[in-house]
C-alpha positions, -999 to +999 in steps of 0.1 A: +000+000+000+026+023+011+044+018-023+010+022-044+009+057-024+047+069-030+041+059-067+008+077-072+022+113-053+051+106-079+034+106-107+001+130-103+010+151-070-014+138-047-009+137-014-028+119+009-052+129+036-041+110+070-073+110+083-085+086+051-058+065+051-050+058+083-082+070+107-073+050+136-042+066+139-060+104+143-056+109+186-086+142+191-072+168+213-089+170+246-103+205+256-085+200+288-053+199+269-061+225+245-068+252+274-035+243+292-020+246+254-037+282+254-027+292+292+009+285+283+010+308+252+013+283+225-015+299+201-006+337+214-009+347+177-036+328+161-076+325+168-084+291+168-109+272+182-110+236+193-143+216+171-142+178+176-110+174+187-096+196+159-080+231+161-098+250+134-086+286+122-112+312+129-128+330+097-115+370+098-144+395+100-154+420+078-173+451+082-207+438+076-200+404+100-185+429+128-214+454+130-244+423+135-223+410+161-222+443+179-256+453+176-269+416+185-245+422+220-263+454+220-299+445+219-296+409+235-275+427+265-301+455+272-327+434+270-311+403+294-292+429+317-295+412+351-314+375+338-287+364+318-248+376+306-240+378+265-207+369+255-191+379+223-170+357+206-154+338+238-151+304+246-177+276+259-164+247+273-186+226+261-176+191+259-148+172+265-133+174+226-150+212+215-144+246+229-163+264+201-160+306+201-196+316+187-201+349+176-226+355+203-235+333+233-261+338+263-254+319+292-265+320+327-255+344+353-223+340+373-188+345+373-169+326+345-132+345+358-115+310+365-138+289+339-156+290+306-195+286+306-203+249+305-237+254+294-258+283+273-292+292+264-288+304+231-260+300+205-257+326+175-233+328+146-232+350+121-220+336+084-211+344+049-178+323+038-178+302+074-222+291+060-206+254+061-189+250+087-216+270+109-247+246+094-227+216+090-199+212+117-213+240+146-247+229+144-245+191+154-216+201+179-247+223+197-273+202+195-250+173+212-242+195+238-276+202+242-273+243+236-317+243+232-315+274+207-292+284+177-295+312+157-276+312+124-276+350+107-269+348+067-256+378+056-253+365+019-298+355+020-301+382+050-317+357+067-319+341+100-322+304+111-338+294+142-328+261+152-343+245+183-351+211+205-317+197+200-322+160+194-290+140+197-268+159+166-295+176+151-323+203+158-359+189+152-371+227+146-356+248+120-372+278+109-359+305+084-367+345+090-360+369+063-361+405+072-386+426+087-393+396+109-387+395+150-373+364+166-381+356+202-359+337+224-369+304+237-354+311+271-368+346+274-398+348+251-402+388+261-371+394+245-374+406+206-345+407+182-357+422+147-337+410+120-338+442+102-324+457+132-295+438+133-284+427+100-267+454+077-276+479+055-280+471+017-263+496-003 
C-alpha cells in the first residue's frame, strides 16, 4: 500500500489525507489539553478554536460580519441585563473534545473568571464564507451538547435560522426568517430581536 501511495504522489501530485488513510491513527485533542495549550501561550498569535478534537482557524471578520455581532450584543444585553450575561465571541467549554468561540453566546448568570460557561441558552453565529462550517460542523456540535436554541444570521440570503429542541446531533425545529421579521428567544420569550435591526444595511 505504502508503495501504491509513493508511486501515485510521484506521478500525479497527490498527497494523501491521513485522516483517510489511516483513521485510527487520528488521537482528538482534549479540551482540557487545549486550554492548558492556550494558558501557556502556544496559540498567542492565532484565533483558533478547538471543534471535535480539531483546532480549526477562525474566519477573519469583515465590516458587515463585525457590526451584526455588535448590535446583536447590544440588543440581546439590554434586553437580558440582570437575567442572563451575552458573551461575544469567547469560549464555551462545552464538551470534553470542542471549545467552540460563537459569535454570540447567552449563558446563565455568574462568574466565569477562573472557567468558561459549560452550558448556554442560546448560541448565534453569524455567516457568509464560514455558511458550512456553521450549518454543518457547529450545528451538530450544539445540538449534542444540548445548547436548546441556535441562531444562524446569513448575511449573503439576510436571513436568520432558528434552530431549536436539539435531538442527539441535530435540531428537530428549523425555521428561516427573512427581514422585517422579529425572533423571540426560547429562554426569554419577552425578548425581541428584529432582523432588520441587526443585519446590515443594503447599499
Amino acid at each position: 500500500m505504502r508503495e501504491q501511495v509513493s508511486a501515485l504522489y510521484r506521478y500525479t501530485g497527490w498527497m494523501p489525507n491521513v485522516a483517510d488513510v489511516a483513521p485510527e491513527r487520528i488521537r482528538p485533542l482534549l479540551r482540557t489539553e487545549y486550554d492548558r495549550l492556550v494558558e501557556s501561550g502556544a496559540f498567542e498569535n492565532e484565533r483558533l478554536e478547538l471543534l471535535e478534537g480539531m483546532l480549526v482557524t477562525m474566519t477573519p471578520q469583515d465590516a458587515a460580519h463585525a457590526h451584526t455581532v455588535q448590535r446583536l450584543a447590544e440588543v440581546l444585553t439590554i434586553a437580558l441585563r440582570g437575567r442572563a450575561i451575552v458573551r461575544t465571541q469567547s469560549p464555551l467549554a462545552l464538551l470534553d473534545d470542542s471549545e467552540p468561540e460563537p459569535d454570540i453566546a447567552v449563558v446563565p448568570l455568574g462568574d466565569y473568571s477562573s472557567n468558561h460557561p459549560t452550558k448556554a441558552d442560546l448560541v448565534i453565529e453569524i455567516a457568509a464564507s464560514s455558511q458550512r462550517r456553521d450549518r454543518e460542523v457547529k450545528g451538530p456540535l450544539y445540538a449534542r451538547a444540548g445548547v436548546p436554541e441556535y441562531w444562524l444570521f446569513d448575511l449573503t440570503g439576510r436571513v436568520a435560522e432558528v434552530h431549536r429542541h436539539p435531538q442527539g446531533e441535530q435540531f428537530t425545529s428549523v425555521v428561516r426568517l427573512g427581514e422585517h421579521q422579529t425572533l423571540h428567544l426560547l429562554r426569554f420569550p419577552d425578548v425581541e430581536v428584529s432582523t432588520s435591526g441587526v443585519l446590515p444595511t443594503v447599499k
